[in-house]
C-alpha positions in Angstrom: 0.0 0.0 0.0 1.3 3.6 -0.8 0.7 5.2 2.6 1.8 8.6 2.8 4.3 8.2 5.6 6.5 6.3 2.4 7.6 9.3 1.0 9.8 10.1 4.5 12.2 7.8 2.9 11.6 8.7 -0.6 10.8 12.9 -0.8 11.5 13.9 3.6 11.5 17.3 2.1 8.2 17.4 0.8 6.2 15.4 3.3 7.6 17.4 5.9 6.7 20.7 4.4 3.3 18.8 3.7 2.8 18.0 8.1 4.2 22.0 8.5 1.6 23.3 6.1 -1.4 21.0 7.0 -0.9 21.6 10.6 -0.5 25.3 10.5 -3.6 26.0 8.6 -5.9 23.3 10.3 -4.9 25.1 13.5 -5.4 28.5 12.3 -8.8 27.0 10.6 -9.8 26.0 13.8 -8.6 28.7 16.1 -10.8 30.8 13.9 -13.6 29.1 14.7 -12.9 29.5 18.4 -12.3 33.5 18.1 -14.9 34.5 16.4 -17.4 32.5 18.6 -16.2 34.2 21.7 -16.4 37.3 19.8 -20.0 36.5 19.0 -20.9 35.5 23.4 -19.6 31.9 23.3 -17.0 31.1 25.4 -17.1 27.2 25.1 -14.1 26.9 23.2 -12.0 29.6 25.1 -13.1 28.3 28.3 -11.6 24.5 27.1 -8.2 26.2 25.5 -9.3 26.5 21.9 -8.1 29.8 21.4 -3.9 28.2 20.2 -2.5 26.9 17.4 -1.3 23.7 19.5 -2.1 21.0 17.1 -2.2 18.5 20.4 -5.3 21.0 21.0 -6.9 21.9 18.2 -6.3 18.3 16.1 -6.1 15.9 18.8 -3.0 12.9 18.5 -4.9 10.5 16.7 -5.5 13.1 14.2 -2.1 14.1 14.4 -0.7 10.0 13.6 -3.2 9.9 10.3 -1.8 13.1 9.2 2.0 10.9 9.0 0.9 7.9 7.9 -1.9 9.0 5.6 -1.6 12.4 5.0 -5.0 13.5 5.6 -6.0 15.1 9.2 -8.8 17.3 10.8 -9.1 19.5 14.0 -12.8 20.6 15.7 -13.5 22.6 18.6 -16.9 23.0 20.6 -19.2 25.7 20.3 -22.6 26.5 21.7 -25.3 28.1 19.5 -27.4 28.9 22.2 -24.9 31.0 23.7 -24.2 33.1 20.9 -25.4 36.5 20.0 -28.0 37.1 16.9 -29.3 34.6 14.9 -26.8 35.0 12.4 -23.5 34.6 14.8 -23.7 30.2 13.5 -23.2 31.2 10.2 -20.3 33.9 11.0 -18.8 31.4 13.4 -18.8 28.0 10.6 -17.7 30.6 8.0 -14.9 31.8 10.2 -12.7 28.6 9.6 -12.9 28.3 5.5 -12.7 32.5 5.4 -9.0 32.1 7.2 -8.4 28.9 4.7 -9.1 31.2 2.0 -7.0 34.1 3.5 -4.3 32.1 3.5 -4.4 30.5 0.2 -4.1 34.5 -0.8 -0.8 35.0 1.2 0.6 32.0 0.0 -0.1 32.6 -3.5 1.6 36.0 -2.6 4.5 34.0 -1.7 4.9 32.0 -4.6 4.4 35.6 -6.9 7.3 36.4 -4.9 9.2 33.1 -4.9 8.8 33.0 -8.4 9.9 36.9 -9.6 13.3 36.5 -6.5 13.7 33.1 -7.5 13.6 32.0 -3.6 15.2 28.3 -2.7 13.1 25.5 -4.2 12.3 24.1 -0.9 10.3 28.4 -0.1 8.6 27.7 -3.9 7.6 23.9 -2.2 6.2 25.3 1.0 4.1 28.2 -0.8 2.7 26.1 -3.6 1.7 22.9 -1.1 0.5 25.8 1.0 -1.8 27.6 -1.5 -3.2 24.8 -3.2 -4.1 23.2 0.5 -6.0 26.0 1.5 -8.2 26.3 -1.4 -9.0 23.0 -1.3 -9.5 23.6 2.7 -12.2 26.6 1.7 -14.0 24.7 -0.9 -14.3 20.9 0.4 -15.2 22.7 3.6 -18.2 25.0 2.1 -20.0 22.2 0.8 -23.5 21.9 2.7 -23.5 19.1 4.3 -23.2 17.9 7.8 -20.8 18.1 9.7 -19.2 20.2 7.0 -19.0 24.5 7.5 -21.0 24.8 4.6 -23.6 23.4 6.5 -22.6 25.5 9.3 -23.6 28.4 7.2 -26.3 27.3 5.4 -28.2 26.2 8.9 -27.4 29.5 10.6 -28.8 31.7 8.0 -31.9 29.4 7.4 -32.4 27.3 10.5 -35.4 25.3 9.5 -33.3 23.5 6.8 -31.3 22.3 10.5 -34.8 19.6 10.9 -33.1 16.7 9.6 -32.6 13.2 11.2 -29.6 11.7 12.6 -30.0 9.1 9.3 -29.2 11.7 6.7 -26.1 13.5 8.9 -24.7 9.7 8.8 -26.0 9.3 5.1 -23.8 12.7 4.5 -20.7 11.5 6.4 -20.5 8.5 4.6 -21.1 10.0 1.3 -18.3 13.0 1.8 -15.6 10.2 3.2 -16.5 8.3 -0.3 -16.1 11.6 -2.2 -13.0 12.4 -0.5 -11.2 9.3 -1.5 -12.2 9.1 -4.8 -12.0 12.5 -5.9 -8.7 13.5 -4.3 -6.8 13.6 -7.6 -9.7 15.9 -9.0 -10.1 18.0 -5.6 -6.0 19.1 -5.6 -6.2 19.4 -9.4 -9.0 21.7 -9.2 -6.9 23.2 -6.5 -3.5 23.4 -8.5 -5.7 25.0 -11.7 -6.8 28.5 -8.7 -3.9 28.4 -7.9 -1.5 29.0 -11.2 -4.3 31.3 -12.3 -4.4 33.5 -8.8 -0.6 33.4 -9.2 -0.8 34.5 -13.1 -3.3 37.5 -12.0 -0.8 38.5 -9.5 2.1 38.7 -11.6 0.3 40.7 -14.0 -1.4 42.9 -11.7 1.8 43.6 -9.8 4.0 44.0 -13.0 6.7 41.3 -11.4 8.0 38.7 -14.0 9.5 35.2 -13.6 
């Protein structure tokens, strides 16, 4: 089996730029999640140390062990709608997390616009373009609106009534997004790679910078 963990012996380089990247902006995902719903009169994930970038925290060590032998990982932290604000502090709070993904994804791109017109070290060109195309695909395969997904974070929060579903279809939609997940990766990153040449290519002509 090609598990992920292989390429420590055959690219170190890349796969630990990959665990840097992945676990910097799940963390910062998931801290964002945690700041804005104290900002918005929830204090459950302050009050039980959400607001770090510790991945022991904010991912969790068996998280943390899929992420090196698999590649893939995922953070959460608790929140309480009841607590919050308005009616519309859900939706700010699940959109919190895919906004920073896609915040990043512009300051990496930035990087690589600057990696690219400096001619920076290859391992700096590595790091900002596993770094940009990760995000996006964060933002995106995040939005889509289904449970437990932020999409459906959002989509709940501005129109609660579509919340009235039964535990059947949340598992239904689990099942169905694990199944997408592994059989669209290729597609998902490729998608990915395609926002990112062409955020790059609008950077470098907006800018004026050349290769």
């Amino acid at each position: 089996m090609n598990l992920f963990i292989n390429k420590l012996g055959t690219n170190p380089e890349q796969f630990f730029i990959w665990i840097l990247v992945v676990v910097f902006s799940i963390c910062c995902h998931e801290y964002a999640h945690a700041q804005v719903a104290l900002w918005q009169g929830d204090p459950t994930a302050a009050d039980k140390g959400h607001l770090t970038l510790n991945p022991l925290k904010q991912m969790g060590v068996f998280s943390l062990i899929m992420l090196a032998f698999i590649g893939i990982a995922w953070g959460a932290v608790p929140v309480n709608p009841n607590r919050m604000r308005h009616k519309y502090s859900r939706a700010l709070v699940a959109f919190a997390g895919p906004l920073t993904n896609l915040i990043l994804f512009i300051l990496f791109c930035i990087g690589i616009t600057l990696s690219l017109h400096f001619n920076f070290k290859d391992s700096a060109k590595m790091l900002f373009q596993i770094g940009a195309i990760l995000n996006i695909v964060l933002f995106m395969f995040n939005m889509v609106p289904v449970p437990p997904l932020d999409g459906w974070g959002v989509l709940t929060g501005l129109y609660p009534k579509i919340s009235l579903h039964n535990s059947e279809f949340a598992k239904g939609a689990v099942l169905c997004i694990m199944l997408l997940v592994f059989i669209s990766f290729s597609y998902i990153f490729a998608a990915g790679n395609f926002l990112t040449i062409n955020m790059v290519r609008a950077m470098l002509t907006i800018t004026g910078l050349q290769q």
